[in-house]
N, C-alpha and C positions, 0 to 999 in steps of 0.2 A: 977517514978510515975508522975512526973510531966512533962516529957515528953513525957509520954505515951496519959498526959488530953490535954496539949498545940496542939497535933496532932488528938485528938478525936475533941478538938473544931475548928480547921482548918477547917477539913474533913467535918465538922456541916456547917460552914459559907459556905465553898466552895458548896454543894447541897443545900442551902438556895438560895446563889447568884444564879446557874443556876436556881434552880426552877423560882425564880424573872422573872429571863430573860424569859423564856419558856410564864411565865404567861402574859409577857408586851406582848406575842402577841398577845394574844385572839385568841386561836388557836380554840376556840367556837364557832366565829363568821366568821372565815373564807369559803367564798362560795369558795369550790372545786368539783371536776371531780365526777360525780354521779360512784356508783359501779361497774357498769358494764363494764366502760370504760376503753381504755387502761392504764390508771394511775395504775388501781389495781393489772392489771395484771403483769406488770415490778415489781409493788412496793412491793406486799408480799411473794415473795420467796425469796427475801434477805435482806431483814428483819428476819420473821424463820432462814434461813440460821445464818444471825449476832448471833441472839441469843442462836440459839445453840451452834454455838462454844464458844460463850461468856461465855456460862455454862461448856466449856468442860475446859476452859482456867481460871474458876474460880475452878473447881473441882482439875486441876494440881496444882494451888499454895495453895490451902488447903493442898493439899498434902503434898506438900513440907513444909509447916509451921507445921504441925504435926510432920513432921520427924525433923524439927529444936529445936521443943519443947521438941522431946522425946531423941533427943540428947544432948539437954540443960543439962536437969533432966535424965543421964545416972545413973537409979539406982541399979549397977552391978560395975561399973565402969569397967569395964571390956576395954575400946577403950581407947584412948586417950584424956588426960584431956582436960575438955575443959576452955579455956583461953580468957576470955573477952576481947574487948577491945573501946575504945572511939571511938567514932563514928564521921568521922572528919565531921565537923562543915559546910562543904561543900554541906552535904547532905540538910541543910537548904538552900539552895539558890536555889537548883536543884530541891526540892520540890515547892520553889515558880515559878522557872521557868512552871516546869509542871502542877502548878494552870493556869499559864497565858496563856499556850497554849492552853489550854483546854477550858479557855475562850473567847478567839481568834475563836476557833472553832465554839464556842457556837453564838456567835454573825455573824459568817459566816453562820449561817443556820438560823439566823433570818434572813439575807438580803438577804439567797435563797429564803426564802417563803414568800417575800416582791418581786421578780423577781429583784432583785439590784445584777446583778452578777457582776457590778464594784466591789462592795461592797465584795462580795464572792472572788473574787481574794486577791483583799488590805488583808483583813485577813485569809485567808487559808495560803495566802504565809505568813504571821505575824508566825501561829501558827507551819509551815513546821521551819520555823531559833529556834522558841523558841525549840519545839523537838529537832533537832540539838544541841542546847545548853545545853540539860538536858544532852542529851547523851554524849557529851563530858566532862559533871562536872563529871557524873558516870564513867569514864575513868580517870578523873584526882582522883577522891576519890580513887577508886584503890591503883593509884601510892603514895598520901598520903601516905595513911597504910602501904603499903610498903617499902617507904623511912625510914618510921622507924626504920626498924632494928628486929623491933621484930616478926615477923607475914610473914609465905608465909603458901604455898601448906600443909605444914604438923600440921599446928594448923586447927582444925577444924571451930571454929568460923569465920574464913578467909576463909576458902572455900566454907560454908554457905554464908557468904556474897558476894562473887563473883559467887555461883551458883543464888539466889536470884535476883540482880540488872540484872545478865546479863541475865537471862532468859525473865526476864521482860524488859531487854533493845531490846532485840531478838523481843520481840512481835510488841514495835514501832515502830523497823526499818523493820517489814512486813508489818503496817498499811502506811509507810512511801511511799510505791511503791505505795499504791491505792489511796494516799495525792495527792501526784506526777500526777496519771495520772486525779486523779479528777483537779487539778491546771490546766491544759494541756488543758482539755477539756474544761474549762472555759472561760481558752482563746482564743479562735474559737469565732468566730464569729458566733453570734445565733441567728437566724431568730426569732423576737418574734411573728409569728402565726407556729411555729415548736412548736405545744404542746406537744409532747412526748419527744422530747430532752431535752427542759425545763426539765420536770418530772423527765424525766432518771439523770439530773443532781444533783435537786435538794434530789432527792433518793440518791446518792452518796453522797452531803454533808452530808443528813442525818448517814447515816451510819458510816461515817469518825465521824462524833461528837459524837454520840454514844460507838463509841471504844472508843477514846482518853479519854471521862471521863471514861465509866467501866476501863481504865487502870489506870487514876488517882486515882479513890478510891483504885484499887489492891495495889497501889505502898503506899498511903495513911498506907494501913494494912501493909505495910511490914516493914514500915521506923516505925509504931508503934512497930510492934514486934520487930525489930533488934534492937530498940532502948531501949528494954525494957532488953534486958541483956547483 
């Protein structure tokens, strides 16, 4: 229980602080590209695009939490017991890693819609090492649990939990290639009267910041759940 509220009020703080951020820009007052120009036209098909997969990629790990829950609570007992076990401690670190990339991000899309793509570099490349580093804590949590002795392939709880992280490690290291080539593009040399490059850019941070949190809250919900039995 009490790990369950310590990660509900993280998850609170951590969309508190983005909101903050989002809100220091006065995205009310900002004079942008009227409708009909090319801005809209690059910018709202991927966008839609983001968000429906986002919804297809919230509906799979519902899924899978469902089936975690209904395998918790086997009541037939019919499969093989299922066998808790502690959750190495690792996992907290890798969580706050993944608050601060996500952060890193967030503030790289303040200094796209500021045109500071010094700025978007410094921290996209900040938030590309922190991901890196989540992924590798999920890789050594692993070997943890396994070093133990007690837990491989045929406890279930172990396999839930290596189907869970990796699944969800699978999704950043695909957000990871479109980090990469938005970082890439950045660094090019950008004509500031290239309005549409600008745009197209700053559309790809957007979207890259966009994942990375809808991934923090997923990962946010799993490290609650996993943590809860």
């Amino acid at each position: 229980m009490f790990t369950a509220m310590t990660i509900a009020l993280l998850t609170a703080i951590t969309a508190w602080w983005l909101l903050v951020q989002r809100l220091r820009e006065k995205p009310w007052t900002k004079q942008g590209v009227v409708p009909t120009s090319q801005e809209t036209v690059f910018t709202s098909a991927p966008k839609v695009g983001l968000w429906v997969f986002l919804a297809v990629v919230s509906s799979l790990f519902g899924l899978f939490a469902s089936a975690y829950m209904m395998r918790v609570h086997d009541a037939h007992g019919e499969l093989t017991s299922w066998a808790p076990f502690a959750k190495p401690s690792i996992l907290w670190i890798n969580t706050t890693v993944l608050v601060l990339a996500s952060g890193a991000m967030q503030i790289a899309r303040n200094r796209g819609d500021r045109d500071d793509f010094g700025g978007v570099r410094v921290y996209f490349g900040v938030a590309a090492v922190l991901t890196v580093l989540f992924l590798a804590g999920q890789v050594f949590a692993w070997e943890l649990i396994k070093a133990s002795g007690n837990y491989g392939p045929g406890n279930p709880a172990y396999s839930f939990f290596i189907l869970l992280t990796a699944v969800h490690g699978l999704h950043l290291v695909g957000g990871m290639f479109v980090l990469v080539r938005t970082i890439t593009r950045v660094w090019r040399p950008i004509d500031k009267l290239a309005v549409v490059t600008r745009s197209r850019i700053r559309m790809s941070v957007q979207l890259c910041t966009t994942y990375w949190h809808w991934l923090l809250l997923i990962w946010l919900g799993l490290f609650a759940l996993l943590s809860s039995t």
